[in-house]
DRENRO-715170 format. One record per residue (C-alpha): residue in one letter; x negated, y negated, z. Coordinates in Angstrom, 3 decimals, padded with zeros to 6 digits. Last residue first. Layout:
N
<"A"; <X; Y; Z>>
...
This chain:
446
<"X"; <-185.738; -176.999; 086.028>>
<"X"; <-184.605; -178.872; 088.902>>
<"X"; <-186.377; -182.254; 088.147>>
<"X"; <-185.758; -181.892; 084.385>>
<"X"; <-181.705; -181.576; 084.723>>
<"X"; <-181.848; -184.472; 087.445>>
<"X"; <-183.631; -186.667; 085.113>>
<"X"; <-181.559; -185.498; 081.988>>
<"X"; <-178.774; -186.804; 084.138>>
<"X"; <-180.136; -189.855; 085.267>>
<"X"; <-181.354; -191.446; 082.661>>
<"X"; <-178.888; -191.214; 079.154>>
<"X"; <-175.840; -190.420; 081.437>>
<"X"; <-175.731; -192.195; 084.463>>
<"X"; <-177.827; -195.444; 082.555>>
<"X"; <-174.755; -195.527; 080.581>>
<"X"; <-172.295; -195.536; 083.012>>
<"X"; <-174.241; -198.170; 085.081>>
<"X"; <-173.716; -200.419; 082.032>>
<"X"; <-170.072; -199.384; 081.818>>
<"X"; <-169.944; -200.786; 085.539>>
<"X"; <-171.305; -203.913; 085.026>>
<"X"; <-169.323; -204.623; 081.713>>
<"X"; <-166.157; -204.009; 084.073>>
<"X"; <-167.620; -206.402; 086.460>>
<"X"; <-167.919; -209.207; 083.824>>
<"X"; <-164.289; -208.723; 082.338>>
<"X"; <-162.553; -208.334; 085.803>>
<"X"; <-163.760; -211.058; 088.661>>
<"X"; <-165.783; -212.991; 086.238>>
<"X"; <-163.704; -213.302; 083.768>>
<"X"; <-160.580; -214.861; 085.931>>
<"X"; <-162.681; -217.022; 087.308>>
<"X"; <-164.032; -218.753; 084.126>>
<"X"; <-160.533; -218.897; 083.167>>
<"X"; <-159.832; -220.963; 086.563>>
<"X"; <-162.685; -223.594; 085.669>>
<"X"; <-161.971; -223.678; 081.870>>
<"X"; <-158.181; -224.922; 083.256>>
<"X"; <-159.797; -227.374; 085.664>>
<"X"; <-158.538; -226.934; 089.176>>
<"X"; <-156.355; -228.920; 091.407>>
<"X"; <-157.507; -228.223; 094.399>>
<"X"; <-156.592; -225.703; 097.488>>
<"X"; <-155.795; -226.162; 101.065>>
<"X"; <-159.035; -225.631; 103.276>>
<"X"; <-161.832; -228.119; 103.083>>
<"X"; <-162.547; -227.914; 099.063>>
<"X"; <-164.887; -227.096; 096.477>>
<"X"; <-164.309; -227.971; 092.564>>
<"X"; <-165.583; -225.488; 090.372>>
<"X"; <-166.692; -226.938; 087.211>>
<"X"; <-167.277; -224.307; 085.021>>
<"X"; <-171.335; -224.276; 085.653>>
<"X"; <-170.536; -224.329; 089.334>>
<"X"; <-168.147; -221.514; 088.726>>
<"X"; <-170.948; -219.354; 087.272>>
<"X"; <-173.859; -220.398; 089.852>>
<"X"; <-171.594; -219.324; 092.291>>
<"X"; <-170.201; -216.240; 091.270>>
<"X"; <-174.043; -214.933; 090.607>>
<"X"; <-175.329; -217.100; 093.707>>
<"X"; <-172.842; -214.703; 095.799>>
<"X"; <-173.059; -211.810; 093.763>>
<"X"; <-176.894; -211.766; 093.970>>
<"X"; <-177.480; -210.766; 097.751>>
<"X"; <-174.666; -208.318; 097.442>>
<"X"; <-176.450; -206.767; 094.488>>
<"X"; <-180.087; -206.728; 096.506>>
<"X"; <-177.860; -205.298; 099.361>>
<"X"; <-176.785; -202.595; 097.197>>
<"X"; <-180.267; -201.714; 095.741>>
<"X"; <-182.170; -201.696; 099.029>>
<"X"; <-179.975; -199.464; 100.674>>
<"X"; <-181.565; -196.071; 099.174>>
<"X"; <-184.530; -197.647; 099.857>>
<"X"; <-183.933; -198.485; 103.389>>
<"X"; <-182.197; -194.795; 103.473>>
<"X"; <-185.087; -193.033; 102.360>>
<"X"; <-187.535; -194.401; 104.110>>
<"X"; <-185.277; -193.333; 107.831>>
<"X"; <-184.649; -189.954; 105.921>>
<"X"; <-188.665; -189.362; 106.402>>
<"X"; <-189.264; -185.803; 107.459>>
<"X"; <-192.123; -184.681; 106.084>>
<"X"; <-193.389; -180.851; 104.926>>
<"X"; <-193.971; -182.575; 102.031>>
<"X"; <-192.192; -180.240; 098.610>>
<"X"; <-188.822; -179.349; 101.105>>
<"X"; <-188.707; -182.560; 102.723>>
<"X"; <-189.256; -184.058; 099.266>>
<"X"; <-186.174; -182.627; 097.626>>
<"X"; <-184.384; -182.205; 100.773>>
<"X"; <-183.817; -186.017; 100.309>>
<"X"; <-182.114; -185.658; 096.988>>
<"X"; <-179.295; -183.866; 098.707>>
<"X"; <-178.880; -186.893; 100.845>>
<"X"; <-178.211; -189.073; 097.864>>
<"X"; <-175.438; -186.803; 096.627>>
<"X"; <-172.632; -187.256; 098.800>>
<"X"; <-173.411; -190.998; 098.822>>
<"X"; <-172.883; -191.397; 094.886>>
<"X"; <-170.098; -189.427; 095.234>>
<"X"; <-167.761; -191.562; 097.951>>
<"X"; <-167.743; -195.042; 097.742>>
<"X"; <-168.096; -195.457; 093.629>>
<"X"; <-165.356; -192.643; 093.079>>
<"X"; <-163.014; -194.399; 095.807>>
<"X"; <-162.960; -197.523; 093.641>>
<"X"; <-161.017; -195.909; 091.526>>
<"X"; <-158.437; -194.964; 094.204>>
<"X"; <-158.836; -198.519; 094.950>>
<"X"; <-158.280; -200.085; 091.182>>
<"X"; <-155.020; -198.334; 090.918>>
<"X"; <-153.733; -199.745; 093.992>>
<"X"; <-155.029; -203.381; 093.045>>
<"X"; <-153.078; -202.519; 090.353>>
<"X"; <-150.146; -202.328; 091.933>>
<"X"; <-150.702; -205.038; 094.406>>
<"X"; <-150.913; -207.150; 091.337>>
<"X"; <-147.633; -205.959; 089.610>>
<"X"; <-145.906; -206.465; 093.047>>
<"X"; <-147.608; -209.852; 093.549>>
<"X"; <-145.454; -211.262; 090.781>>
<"X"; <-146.560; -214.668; 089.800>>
<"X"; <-149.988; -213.933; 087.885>>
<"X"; <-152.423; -215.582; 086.416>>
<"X"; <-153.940; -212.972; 085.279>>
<"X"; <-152.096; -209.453; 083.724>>
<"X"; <-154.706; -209.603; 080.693>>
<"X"; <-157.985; -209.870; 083.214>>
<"X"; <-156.470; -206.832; 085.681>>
<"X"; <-155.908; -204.828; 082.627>>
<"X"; <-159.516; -205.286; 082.056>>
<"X"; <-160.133; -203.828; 085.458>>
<"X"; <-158.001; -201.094; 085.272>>
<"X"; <-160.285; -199.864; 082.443>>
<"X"; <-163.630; -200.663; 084.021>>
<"X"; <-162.670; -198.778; 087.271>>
<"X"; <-161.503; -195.620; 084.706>>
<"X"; <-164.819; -195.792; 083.105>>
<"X"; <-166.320; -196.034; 086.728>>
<"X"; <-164.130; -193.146; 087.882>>
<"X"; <-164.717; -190.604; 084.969>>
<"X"; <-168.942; -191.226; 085.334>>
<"X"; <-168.782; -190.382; 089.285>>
<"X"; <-166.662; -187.619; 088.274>>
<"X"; <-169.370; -186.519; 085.554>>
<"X"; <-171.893; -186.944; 088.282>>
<"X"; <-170.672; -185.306; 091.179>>
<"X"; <-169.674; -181.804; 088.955>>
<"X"; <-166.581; -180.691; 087.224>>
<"X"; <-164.332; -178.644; 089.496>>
<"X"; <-165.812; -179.915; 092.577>>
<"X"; <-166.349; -183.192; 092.008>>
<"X"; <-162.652; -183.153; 090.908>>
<"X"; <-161.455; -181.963; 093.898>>
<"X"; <-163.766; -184.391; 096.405>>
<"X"; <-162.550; -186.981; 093.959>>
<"X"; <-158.894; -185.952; 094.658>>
<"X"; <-159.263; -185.893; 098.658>>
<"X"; <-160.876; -189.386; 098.768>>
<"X"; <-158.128; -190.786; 096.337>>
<"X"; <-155.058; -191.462; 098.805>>
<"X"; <-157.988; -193.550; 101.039>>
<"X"; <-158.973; -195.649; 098.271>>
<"X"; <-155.420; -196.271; 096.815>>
<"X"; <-154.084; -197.548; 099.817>>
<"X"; <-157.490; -199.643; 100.637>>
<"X"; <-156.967; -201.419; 097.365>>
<"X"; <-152.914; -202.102; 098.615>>
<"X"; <-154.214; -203.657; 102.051>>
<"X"; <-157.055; -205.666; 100.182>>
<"X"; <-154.257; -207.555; 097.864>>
<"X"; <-152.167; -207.943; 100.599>>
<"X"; <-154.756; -209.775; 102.667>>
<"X"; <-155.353; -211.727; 100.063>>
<"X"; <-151.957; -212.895; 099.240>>
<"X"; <-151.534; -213.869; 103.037>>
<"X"; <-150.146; -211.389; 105.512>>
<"X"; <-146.163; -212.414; 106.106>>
<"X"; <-146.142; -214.573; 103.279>>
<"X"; <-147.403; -211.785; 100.823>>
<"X"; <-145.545; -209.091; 103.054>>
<"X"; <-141.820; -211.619; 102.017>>
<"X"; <-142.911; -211.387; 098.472>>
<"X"; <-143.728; -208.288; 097.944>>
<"X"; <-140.249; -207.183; 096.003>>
<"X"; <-141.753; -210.292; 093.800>>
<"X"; <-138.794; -213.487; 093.836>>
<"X"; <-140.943; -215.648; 096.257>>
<"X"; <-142.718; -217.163; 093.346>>
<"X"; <-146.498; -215.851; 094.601>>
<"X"; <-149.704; -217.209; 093.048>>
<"X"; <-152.334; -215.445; 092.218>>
<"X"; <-155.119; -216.804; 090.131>>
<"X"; <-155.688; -219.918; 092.412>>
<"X"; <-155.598; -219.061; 096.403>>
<"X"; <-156.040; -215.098; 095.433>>
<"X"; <-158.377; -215.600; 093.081>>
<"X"; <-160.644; -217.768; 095.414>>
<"X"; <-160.522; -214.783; 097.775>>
<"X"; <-160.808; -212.146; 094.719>>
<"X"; <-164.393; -213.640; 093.709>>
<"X"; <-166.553; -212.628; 096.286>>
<"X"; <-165.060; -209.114; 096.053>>
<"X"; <-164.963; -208.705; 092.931>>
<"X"; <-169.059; -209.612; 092.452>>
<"X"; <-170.000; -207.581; 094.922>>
<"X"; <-168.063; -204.702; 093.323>>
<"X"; <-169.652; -205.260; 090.016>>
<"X"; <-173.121; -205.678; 091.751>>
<"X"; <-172.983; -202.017; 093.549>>
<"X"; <-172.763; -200.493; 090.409>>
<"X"; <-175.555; -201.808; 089.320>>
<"X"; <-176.843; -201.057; 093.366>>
<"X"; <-175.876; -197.611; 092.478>>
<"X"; <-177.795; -197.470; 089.474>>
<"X"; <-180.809; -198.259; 090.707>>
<"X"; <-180.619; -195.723; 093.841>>
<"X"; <-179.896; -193.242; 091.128>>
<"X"; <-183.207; -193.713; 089.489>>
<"X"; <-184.941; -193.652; 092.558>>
<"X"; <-183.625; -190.628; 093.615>>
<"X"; <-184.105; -188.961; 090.528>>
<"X"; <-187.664; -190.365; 090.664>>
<"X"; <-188.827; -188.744; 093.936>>
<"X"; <-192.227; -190.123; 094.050>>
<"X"; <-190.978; -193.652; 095.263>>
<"X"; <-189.825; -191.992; 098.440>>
<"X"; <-193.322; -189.951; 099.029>>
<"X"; <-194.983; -193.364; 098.546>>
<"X"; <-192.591; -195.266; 100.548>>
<"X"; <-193.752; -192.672; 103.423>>
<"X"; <-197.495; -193.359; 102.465>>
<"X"; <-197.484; -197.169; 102.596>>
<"X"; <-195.989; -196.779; 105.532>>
<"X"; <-197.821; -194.632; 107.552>>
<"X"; <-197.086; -190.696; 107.899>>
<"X"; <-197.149; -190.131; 111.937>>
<"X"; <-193.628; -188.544; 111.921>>
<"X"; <-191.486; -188.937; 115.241>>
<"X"; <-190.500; -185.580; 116.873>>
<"X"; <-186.828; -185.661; 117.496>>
<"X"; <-185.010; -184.227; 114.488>>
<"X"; <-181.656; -183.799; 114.816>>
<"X"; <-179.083; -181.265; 115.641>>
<"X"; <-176.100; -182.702; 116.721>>
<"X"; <-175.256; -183.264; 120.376>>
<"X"; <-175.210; -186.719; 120.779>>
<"X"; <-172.897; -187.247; 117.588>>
<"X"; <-169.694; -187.976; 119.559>>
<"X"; <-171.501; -190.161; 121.977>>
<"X"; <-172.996; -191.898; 119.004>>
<"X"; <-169.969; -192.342; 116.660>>
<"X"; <-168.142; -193.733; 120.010>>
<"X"; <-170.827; -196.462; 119.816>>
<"X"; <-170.723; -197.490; 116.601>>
<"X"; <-166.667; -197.744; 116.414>>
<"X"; <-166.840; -199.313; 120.472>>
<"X"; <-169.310; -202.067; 118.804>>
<"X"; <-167.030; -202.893; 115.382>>
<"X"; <-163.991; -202.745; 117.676>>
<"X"; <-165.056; -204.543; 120.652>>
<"X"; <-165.757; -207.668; 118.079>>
<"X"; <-162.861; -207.840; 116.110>>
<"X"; <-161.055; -210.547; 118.552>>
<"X"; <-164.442; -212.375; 118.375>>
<"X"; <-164.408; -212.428; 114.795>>
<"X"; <-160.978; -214.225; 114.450>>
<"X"; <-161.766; -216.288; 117.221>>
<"X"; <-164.447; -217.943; 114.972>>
<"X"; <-162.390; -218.010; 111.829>>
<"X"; <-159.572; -219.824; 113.049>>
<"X"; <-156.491; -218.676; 115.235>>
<"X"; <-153.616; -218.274; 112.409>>
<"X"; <-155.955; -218.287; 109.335>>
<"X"; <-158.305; -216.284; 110.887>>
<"X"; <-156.190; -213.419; 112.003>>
<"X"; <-154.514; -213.208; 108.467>>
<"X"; <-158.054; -213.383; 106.899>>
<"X"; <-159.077; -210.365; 109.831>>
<"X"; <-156.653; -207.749; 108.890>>
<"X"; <-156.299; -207.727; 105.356>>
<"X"; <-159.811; -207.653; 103.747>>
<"X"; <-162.060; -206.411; 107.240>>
<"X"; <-159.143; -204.204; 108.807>>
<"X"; <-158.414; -202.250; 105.583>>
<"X"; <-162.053; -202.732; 104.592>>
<"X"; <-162.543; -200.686; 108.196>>
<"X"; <-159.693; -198.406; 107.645>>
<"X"; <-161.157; -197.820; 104.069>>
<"X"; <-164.742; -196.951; 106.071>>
<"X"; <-163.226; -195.028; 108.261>>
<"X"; <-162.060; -192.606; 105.564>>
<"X"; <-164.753; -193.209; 103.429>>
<"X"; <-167.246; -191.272; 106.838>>
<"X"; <-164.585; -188.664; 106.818>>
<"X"; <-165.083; -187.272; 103.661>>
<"X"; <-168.645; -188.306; 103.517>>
<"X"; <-169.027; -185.667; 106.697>>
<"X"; <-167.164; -182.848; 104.404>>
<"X"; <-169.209; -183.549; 101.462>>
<"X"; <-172.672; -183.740; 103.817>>
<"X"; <-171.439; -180.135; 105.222>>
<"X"; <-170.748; -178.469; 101.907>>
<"X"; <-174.351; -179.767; 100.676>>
<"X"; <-176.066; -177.905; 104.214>>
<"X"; <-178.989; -179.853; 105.329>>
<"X"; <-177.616; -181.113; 108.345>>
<"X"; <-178.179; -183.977; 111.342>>
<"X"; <-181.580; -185.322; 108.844>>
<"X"; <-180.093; -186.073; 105.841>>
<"X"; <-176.579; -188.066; 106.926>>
<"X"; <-178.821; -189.453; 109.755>>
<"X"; <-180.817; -191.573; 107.770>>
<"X"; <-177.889; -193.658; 106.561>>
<"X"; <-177.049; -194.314; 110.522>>
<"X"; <-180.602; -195.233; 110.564>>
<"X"; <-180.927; -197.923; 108.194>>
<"X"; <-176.933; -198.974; 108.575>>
<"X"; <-177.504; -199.636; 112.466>>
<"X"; <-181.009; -201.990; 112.581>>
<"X"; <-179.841; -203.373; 108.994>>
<"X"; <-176.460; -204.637; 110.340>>
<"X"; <-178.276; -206.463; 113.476>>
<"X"; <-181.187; -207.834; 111.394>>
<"X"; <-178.283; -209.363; 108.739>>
<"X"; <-176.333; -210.965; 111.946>>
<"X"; <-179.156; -212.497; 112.954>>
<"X"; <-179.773; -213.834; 109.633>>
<"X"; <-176.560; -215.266; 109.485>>
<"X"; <-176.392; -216.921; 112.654>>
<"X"; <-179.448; -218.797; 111.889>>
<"X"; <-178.084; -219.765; 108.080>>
<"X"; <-174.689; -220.782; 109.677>>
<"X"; <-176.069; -223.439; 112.172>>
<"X"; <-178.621; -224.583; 109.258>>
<"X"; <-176.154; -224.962; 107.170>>
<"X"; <-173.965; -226.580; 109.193>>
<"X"; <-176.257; -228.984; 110.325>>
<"X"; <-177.805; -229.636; 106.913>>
<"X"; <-173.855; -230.675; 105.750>>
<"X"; <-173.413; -232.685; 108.556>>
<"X"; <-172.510; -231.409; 112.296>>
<"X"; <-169.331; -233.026; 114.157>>
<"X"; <-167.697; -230.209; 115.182>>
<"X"; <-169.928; -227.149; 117.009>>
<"X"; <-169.887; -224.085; 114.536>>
<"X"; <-168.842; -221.123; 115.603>>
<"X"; <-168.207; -218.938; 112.340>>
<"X"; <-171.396; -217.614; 112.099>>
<"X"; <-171.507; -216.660; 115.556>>
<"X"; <-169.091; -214.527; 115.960>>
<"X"; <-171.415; -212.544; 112.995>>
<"X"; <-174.246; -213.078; 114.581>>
<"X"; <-173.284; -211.886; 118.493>>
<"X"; <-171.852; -208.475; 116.355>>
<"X"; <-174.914; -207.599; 114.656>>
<"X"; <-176.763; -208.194; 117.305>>
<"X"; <-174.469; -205.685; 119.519>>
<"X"; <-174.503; -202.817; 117.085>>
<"X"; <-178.209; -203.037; 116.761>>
<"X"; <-178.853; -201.747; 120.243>>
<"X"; <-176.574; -198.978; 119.712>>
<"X"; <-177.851; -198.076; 116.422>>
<"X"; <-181.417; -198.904; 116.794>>
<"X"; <-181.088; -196.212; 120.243>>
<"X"; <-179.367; -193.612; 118.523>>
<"X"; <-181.978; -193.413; 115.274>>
<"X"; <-185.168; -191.167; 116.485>>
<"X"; <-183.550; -189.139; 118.987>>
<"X"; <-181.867; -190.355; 123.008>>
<"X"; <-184.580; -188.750; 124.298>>
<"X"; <-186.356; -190.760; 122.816>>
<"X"; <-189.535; -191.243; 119.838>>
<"X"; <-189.324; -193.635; 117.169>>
<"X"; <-191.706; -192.908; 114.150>>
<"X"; <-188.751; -192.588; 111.264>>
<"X"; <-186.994; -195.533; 113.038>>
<"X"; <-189.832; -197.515; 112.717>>
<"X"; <-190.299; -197.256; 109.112>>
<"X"; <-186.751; -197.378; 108.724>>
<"X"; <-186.217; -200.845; 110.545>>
<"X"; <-189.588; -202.211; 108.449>>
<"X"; <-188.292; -200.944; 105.057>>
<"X"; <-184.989; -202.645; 105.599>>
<"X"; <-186.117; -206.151; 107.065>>
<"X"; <-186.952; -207.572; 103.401>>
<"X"; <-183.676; -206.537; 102.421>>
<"X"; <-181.717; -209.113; 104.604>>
<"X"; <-183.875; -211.729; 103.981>>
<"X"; <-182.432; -211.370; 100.628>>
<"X"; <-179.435; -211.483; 101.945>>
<"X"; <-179.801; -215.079; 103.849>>
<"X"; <-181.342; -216.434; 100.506>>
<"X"; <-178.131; -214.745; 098.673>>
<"X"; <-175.653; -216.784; 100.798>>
<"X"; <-177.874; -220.063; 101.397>>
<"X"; <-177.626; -219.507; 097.259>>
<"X"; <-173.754; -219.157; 096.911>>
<"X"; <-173.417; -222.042; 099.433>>
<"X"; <-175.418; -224.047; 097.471>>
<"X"; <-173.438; -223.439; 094.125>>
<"X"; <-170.535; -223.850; 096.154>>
<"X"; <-170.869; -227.305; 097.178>>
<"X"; <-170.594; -227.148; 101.070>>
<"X"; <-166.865; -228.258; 102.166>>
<"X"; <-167.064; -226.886; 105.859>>
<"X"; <-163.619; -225.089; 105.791>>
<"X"; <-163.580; -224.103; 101.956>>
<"X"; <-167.060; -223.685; 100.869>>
<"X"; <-168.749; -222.351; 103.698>>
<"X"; <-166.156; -220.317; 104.937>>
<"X"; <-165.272; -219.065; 101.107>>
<"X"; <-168.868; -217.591; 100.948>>
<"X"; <-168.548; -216.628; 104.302>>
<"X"; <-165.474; -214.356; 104.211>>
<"X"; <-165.447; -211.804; 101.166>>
<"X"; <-168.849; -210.592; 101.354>>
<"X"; <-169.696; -210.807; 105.143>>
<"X"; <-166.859; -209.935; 106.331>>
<"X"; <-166.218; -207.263; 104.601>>
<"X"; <-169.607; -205.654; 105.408>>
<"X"; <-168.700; -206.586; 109.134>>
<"X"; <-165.748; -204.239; 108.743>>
<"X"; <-168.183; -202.268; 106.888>>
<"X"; <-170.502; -201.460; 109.692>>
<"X"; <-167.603; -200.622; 112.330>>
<"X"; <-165.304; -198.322; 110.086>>
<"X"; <-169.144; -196.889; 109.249>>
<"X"; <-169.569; -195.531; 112.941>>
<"X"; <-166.668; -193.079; 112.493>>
<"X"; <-168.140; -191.031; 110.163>>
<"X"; <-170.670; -189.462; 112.593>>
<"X"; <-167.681; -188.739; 115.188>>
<"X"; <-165.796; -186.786; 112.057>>
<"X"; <-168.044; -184.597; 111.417>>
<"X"; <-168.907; -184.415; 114.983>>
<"X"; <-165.543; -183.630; 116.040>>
<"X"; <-165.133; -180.952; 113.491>>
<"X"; <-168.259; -179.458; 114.804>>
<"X"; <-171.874; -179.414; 112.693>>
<"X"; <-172.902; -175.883; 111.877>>
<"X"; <-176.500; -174.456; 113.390>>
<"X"; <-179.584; -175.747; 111.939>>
């Protein structure tokens, strides 16, 4: 295959500000949607959330299946993309549109619907976009580069998901919020496209069924071993982010006398919170991709979750807080951290791919990525009833909008499961890095 351009480097990463703007959205807004604004209990909530995600996964092998055997002039994965874009979209505006006047079935059946539309919309662009990263090159310098930029977008797109769109629906409400995001998420998607349209790709459908594409996926164990971890990994982060808008109304609390102050009131708490994690992702992208190269994906994969699960317990001693300077700082910290987990484990997944290209003769990237995004949407599906089912067991006491007096075991509850919990997540999935994976990987090349 001939070298990718700068503008299609950059073009293909462009289409993930779009996907996780809505992947923002949909782990840091519902949950507290649900249980703030429409008062459902939040141990349901948490499970409508994870029932609705669940769903979610089912849907995966099915969009890559047929992705892998679509045939257009357009390529295998444009047209699920552009299609997709605009369900994805319609759901999530519609999520937050609920008529007044419904009961607590009502608006959980309103936001269930809307929900799951949403979910089929997200899978039909993330299964193929993932595919893409294996199929438009082949060359490991290339992928790196293409990451680079795809993290990039992707911390504008948290940027505009954590800090943008709270402020937005606090002022205007949640619905218009969305709507105002809409041509954003679609024109991100569909830019990627045009920009992309002359890549090399592969247009010839495969005729492998499905039973025997998951076969050939499953038969790659490094890959499957590292698809496990990341969604442990994944499960730490879900589990911050659902918590950190309830920390931010309860945990953080500003005294007007922080040098942040005035951008606290100005954004919201949590929106300041996500705008300094997104600083510290994007100033780290370059310094992973350095220390990747200098010591290898997986040990700087390993040095930024141990680091992650440091920060993170100073997180737990610094809570409650009253200076949102501290917090911002850390949150800072915790980003370029953070930037470990969103770029390395996706520059090396598509490496893993060639694997069983190379041994099959069969070009399946569209089975690879559902798989490969099976284990972080089965650890976004969890966080929900995880946080959930924990506060519910403290306590928690759900509102409609301002916040409650909580109990004191309550709020403690939620400070350990934002930092100490996660952190023991991560260190898990540091240990399965190095006693699995690695000798794994060592065995499967020699």
């Amino acid at each position: 295959m001939m070298a990718l351009s700068l503008g299609q480097k950059a073009g293909w990463g462009l289409a993930d500000m779009g996907v996780v703007v809505f992947v923002v959205v949909k782990q840091l807004l519902i949950l507290t949607f649900l249980t703030t604004v429409l008062g459902v209990p939040v141990g349901i909530a948490g499970l409508v959330t994870t029932g609705v995600l669940v769903f979610d996964m089912i849907t995966d092998p099915l969009v890559g299946y047929l992705s892998d055997r679509t045939q257009s002039r357009f390529g295998r994965r444009a047209p699920w993309m552009g299609v997709g874009a605009v369900v994805m979209v319609a759901g999530m505006i519609g999520i937050f549109a609920v008529p007044a006047g419904f009961g607590l079935r009502g608006n959980l059946t309103w936001v269930t619907g809307f929900f799951g539309l949403a979910t089929i919309g997200f899978t039909m662009v993330a299964i193929p976009y993932g595919a893409q990263a294996g199929e438009i090159t082949t060359d490991p310098q290339e992928r790196s580069a293409m990451t680079g930029w795809r993290m990039g977008f992707a911390s504008i797109g948290i940027l505009i998901g954590g800090a943008l769109i709270p402020g937005l629906a606090s002022g205007m409400g949640y619905a218009k919020a969305a709507l105002a995001v809409a041509p954003l998420i679609i024109g991100a998607i569909w830019l990627s496209l045009w920009a992309t349209r002359r890549a090399p790709r592969i247009a010839q459908a495969v005729t492998v069924d499905l039973r025997g594409m998951f076969g050939l996926v499953v038969g790659n164990k490094p890959f499957m071993a590292l698809t496990a971890l990341y969604g442990v990994m994944t499960l730490a982060i879900a589990l911050i982010t659902a918590g950190l808008p309830f920390a931010a109304l309860y945990l953080i609390v500003d005294s007007g006398q922080s040098a942040l102050s005035g951008a606290a009131a100005a954004l919201s708490t949590l929106s300041l919170m996500f705008a300094a994690f997104v600083i510290g992702s994007i100033i780290s992208q370059a310094v992973w991709v350095v220390v990747s190269g200098r010591i290898g994906k997986v040990n700087a994969l390993i040095a930024g979750l141990c680091l992650y699960a440091v920060l993170l317990c100073g997180l737990f001693t610094s809570l409650p807080a009253v200076n949102v300077t501290a917090i911002a700082g850390l949150f800072v910290l915790a980003g370029f951290a953070n930037g470990a987990y969103q770029q390395i484990p996706w520059a090396i997944y598509p490496d893993l791919m060639d694997v069983t290209r190379a041994r099959s003769g069969v070009a399946i990237e569209g089975a690879f990525s559902a798989v490969w995004l099976f284990g972080q949407k089965l650890a976004n599906a969890l966080a929900p009833a995880m946080l959930g089912g924990i506060l519910a067991g403290a306590g928690w006491r759900e509102t409609r909008g301002e916040a409650v007096t909580q109990s004191a075991a309550a709020l403690s509850t939620l400070q350990v499961a934002i930092t100490l919990i996660p952190a023991g997540i991560l260190l898990v999935a540091v240990a399965g890095l190095v006693m699995i994976y690695k000798p794994m990987v060592k065995h499967a090349i020699a």
